[in-house]
KOLDRENTOR-501200 format. One record per residue: x negated, z negated, y negated of N, C-alpha, C in turn; residue in three letters. Coordinates in Angstrom, 2 decimals. Atoms other than C-alpha are relative to their C-alpha. Example, Ala and Ser with C-alpha at 12.3 -4.5 7.8 and 13.67 -1.06 7.14 Angstrom:
KOLDRENTOR-501200
- -0.89; 0.00; 1.19; -12.30; -7.80; 4.50; -0.90; 0.00; -1.20; ALA
- 0.82; 0.06; 1.19; -13.67; -7.14; 1.06; 0.77; -0.73; -1.09; SER
end
This chain:
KOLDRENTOR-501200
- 0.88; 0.99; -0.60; 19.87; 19.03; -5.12; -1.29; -0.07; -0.79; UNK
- 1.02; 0.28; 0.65; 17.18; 17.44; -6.75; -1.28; -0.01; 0.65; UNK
- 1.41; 0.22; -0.54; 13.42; 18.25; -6.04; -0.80; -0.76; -0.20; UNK
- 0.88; 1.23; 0.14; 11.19; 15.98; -5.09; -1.38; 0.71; -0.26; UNK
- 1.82; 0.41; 0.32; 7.39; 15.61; -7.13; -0.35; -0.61; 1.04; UNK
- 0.93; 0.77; -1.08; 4.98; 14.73; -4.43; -1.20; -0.51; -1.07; UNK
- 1.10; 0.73; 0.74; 2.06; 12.61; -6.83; -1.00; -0.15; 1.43; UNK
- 1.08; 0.55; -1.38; -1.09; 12.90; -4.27; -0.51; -0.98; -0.27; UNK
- 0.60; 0.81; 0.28; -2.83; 10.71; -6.21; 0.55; -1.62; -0.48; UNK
- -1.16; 1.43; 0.53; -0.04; 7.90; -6.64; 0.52; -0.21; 1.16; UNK
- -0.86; 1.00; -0.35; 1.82; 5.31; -4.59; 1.51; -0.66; -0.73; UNK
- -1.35; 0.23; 0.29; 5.38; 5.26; -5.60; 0.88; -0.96; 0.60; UNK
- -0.75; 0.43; -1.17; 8.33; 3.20; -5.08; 1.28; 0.53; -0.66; UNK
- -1.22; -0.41; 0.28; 12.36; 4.19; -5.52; 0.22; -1.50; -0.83; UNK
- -0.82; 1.44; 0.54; 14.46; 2.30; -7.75; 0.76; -0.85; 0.42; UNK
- -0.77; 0.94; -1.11; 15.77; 0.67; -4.73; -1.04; -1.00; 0.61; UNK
- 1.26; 0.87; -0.45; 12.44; -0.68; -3.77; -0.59; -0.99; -0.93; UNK
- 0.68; 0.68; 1.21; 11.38; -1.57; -7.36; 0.86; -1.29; -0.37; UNK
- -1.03; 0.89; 0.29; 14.68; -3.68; -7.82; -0.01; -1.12; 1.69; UNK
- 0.30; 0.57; -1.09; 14.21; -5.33; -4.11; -1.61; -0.84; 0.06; UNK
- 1.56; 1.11; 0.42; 10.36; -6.15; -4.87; -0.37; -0.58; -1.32; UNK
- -0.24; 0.75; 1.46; 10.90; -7.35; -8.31; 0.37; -1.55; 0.31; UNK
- -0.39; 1.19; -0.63; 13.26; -9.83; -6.57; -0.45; -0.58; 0.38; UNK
- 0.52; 1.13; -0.80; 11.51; -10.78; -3.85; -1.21; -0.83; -0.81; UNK
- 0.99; 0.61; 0.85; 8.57; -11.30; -6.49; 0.12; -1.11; -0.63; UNK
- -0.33; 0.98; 0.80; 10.60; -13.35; -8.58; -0.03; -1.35; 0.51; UNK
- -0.38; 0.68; -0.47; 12.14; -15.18; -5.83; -1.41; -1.06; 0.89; UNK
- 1.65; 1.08; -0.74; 8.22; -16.73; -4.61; -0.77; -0.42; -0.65; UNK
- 0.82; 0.53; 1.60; 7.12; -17.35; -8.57; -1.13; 0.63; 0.54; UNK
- 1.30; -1.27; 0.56; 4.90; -14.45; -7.82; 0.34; 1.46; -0.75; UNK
- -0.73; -1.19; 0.89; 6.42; -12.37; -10.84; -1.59; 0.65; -0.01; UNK
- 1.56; -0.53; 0.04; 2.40; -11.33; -11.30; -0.57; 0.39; 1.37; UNK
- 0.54; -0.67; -1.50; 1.71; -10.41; -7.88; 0.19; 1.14; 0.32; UNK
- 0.10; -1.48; -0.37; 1.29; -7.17; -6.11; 0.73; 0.02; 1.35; UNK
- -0.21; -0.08; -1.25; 2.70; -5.77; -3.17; -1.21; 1.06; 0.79; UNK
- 1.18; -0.73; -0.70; -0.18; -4.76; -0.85; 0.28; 1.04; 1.09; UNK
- -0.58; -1.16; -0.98; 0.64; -1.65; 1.49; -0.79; 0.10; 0.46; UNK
- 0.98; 0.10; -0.70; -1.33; -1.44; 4.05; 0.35; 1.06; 1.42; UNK
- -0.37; -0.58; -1.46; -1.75; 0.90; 7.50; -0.89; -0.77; 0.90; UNK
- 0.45; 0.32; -0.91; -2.63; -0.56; 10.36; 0.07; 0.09; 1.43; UNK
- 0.16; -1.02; -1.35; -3.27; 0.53; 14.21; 0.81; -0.91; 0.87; UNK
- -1.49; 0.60; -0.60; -0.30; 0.21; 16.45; 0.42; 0.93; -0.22; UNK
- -1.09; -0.96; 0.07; 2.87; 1.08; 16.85; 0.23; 1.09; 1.28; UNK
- -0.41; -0.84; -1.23; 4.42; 3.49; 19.49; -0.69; 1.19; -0.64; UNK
- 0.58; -1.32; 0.34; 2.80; 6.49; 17.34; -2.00; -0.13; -0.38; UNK
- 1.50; 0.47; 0.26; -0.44; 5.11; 16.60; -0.45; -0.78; -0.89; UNK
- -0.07; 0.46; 1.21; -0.14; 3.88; 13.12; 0.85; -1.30; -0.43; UNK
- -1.32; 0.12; 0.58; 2.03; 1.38; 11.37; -0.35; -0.55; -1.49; UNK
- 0.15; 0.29; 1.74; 2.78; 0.43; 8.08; 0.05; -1.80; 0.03; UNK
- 0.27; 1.38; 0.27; 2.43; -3.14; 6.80; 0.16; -0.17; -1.57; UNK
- -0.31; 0.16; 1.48; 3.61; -4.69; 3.23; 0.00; -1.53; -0.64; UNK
- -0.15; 1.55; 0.75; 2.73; -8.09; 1.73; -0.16; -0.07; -1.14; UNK
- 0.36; -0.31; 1.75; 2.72; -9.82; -1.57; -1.30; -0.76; -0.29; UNK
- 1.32; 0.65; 0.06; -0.48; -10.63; -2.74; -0.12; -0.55; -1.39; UNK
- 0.72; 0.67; 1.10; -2.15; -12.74; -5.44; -1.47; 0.79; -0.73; UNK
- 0.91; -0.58; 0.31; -5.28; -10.66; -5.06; -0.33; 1.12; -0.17; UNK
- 0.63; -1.19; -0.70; -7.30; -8.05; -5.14; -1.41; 0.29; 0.64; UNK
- 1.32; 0.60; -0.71; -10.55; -7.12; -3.12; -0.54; 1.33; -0.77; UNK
- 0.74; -0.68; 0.06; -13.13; -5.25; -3.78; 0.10; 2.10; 0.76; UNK
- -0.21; -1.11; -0.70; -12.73; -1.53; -3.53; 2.17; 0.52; -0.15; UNK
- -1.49; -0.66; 0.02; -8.26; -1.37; -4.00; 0.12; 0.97; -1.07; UNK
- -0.77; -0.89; 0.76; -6.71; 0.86; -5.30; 1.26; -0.80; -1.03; UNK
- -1.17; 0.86; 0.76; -3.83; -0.67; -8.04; 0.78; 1.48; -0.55; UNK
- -1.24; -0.83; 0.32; -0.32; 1.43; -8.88; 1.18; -0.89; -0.71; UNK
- -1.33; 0.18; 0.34; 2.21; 0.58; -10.82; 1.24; 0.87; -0.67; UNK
- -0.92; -0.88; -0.47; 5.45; 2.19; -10.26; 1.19; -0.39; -0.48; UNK
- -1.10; 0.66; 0.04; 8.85; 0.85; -12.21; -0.07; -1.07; -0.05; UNK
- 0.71; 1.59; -0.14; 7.10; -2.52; -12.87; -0.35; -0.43; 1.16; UNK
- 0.04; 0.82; -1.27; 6.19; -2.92; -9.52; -1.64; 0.43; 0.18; UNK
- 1.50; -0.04; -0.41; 2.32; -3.86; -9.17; -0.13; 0.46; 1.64; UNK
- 0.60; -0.42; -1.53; 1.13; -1.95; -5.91; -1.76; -0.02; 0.62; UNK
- 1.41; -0.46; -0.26; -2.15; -2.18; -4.12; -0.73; 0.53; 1.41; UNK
- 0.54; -0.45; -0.91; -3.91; -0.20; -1.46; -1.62; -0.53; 0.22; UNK
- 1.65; 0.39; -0.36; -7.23; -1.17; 0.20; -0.50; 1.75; 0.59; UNK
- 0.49; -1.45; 0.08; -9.51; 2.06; 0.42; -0.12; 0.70; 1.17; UNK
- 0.19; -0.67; -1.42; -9.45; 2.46; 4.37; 1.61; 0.80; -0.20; UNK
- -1.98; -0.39; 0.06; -5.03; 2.72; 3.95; -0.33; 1.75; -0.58; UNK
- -0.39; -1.36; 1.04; -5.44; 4.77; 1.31; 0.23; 1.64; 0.12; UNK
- 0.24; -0.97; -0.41; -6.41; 8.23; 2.82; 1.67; 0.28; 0.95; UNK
- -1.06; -0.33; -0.76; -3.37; 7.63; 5.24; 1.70; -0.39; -0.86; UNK
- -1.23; 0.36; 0.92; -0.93; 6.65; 2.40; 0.20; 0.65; -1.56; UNK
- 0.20; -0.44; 0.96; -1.83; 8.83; -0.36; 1.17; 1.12; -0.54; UNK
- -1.28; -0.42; 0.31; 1.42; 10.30; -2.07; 1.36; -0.23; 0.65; UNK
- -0.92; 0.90; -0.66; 3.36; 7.92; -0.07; 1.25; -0.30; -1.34; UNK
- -0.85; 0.79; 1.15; 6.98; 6.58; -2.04; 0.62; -1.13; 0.83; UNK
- -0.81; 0.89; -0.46; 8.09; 3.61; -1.19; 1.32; -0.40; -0.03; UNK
- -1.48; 0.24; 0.35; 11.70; 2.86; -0.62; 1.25; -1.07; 0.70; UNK
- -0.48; 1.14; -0.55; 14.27; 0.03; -0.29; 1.56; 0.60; 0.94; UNK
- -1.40; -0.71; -0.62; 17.66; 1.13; 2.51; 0.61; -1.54; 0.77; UNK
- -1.03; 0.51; -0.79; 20.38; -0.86; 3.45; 0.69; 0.51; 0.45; UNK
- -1.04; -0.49; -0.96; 22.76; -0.49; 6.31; 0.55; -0.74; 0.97; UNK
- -0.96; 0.58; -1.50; 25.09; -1.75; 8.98; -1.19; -1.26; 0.36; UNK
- 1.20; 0.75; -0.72; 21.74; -3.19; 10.33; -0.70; -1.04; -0.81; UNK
- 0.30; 0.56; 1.17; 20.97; -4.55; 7.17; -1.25; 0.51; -0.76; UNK
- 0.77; -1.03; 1.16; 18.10; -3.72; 4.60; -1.60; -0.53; 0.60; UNK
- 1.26; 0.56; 0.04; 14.36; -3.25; 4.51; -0.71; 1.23; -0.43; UNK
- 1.46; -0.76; 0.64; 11.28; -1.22; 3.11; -0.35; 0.97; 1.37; UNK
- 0.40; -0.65; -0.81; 10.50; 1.95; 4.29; -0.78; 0.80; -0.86; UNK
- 0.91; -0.47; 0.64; 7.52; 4.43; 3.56; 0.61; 1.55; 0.58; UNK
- 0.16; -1.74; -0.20; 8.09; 8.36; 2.56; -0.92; 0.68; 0.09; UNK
- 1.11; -0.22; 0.09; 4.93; 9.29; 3.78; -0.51; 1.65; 0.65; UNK
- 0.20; -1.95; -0.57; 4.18; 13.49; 3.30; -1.34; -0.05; 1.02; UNK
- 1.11; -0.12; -0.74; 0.77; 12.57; 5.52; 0.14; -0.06; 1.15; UNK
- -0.34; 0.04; -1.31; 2.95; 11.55; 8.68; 0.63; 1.50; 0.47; UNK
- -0.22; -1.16; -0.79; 3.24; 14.56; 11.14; 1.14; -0.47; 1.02; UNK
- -1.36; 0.87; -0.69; 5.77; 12.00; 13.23; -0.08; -0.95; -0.09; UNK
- -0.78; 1.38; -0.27; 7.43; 9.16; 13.87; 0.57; -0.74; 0.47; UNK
- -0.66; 0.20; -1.49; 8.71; 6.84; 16.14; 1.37; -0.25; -0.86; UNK
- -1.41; 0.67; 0.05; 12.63; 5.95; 16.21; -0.32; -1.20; -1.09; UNK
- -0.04; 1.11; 0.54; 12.03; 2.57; 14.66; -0.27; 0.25; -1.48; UNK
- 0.02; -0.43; 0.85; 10.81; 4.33; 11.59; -1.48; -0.79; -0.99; UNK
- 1.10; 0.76; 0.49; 7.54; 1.84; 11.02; -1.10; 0.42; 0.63; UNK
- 0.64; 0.01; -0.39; 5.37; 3.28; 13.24; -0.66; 1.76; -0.42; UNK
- -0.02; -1.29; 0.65; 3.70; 7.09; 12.32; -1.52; 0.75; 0.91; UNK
- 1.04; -0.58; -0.45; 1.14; 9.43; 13.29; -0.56; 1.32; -0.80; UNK
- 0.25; -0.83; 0.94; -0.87; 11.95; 11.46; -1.53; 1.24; 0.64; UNK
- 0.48; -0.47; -0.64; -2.73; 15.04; 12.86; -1.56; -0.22; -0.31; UNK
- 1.94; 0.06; 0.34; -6.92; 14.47; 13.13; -0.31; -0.68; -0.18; UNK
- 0.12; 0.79; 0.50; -6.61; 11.27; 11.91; -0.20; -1.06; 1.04; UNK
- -0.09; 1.26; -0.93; -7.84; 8.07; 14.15; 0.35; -0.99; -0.75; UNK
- -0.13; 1.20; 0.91; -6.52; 4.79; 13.37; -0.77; -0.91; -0.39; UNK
- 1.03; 0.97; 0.22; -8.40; 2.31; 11.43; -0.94; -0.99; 1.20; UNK
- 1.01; 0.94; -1.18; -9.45; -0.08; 14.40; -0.03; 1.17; 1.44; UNK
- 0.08; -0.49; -0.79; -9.28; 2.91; 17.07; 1.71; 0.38; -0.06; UNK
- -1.21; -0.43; -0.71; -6.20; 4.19; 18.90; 1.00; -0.91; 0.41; UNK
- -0.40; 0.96; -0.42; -3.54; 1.50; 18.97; 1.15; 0.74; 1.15; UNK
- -1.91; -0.31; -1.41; -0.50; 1.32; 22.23; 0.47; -0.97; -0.11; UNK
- -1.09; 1.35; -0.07; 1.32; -1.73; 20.68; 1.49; 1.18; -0.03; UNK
- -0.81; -0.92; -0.33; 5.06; -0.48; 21.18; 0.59; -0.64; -1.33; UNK
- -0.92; 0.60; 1.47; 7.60; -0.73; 17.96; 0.25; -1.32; -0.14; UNK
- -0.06; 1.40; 0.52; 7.96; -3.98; 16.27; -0.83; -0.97; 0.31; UNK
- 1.11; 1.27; -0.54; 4.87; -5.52; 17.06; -0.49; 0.31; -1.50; UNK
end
């Protein structure tokens, strides 16, 4: 079995993610765009993750690139996503983006929502329930 490098200071993605956001990049003629990762408050655990593609950047991101895949964090995320890998899974259910994130202490079922000990969420304490 192969051990996994944790990079604290990097935002990773699998070569399942890199080949899935390449695509979707292609497929919106935003081959130059980033995918923005983001945490935001919610979720059945407190946390959730969030992933768009962006054109920009703001003041203050962070920028990664990972397997050609432009990534960018905004500097609040960052602390709660820091040696995060991103990764693409299909199944029965069909496919989508999920985050390997060594900073979550749990997680709900749904697998988007997270929680991390000491840590409040960006806008306070969210109680949205999974898939909001």
């Amino acid at each position: 079995m192969d051990s996994v490098v944790v990079q604290k200071d990097q935002l990773t993605v699998t070569d399942a993610a890199a080949v899935k956001a390449s695509a979707l990049l292609k497929s919106n003629g935003k081959e130059h765009a980033a995918i923005r990762v983001f945490v935001k408050s919610g979720g059945c655990s407190g946390y959730s993750y969030g992933m768009a593609i962006d054109e920009r950047t703001i003041d203050g991101d962070l920028e990664f690139v990972d397997r050609g895949v432009k990534l960018v964090v905004d500097p609040r995320s960052w602390p709660l996503l820091q040696g995060a890998e991103i990764d693409y899974i299909e199944n029965m259910m069909g496919g989508g983006f999920s985050v390997n994130n060594p900073n979550a202490t749990s997680s709900c079922g749904c697998g988007h929502s997270f929680r991390t000990d000491g840590r409040q969420a960006p806008d306070g304490e969210g109680s949205v329930g999974c898939g909001s």
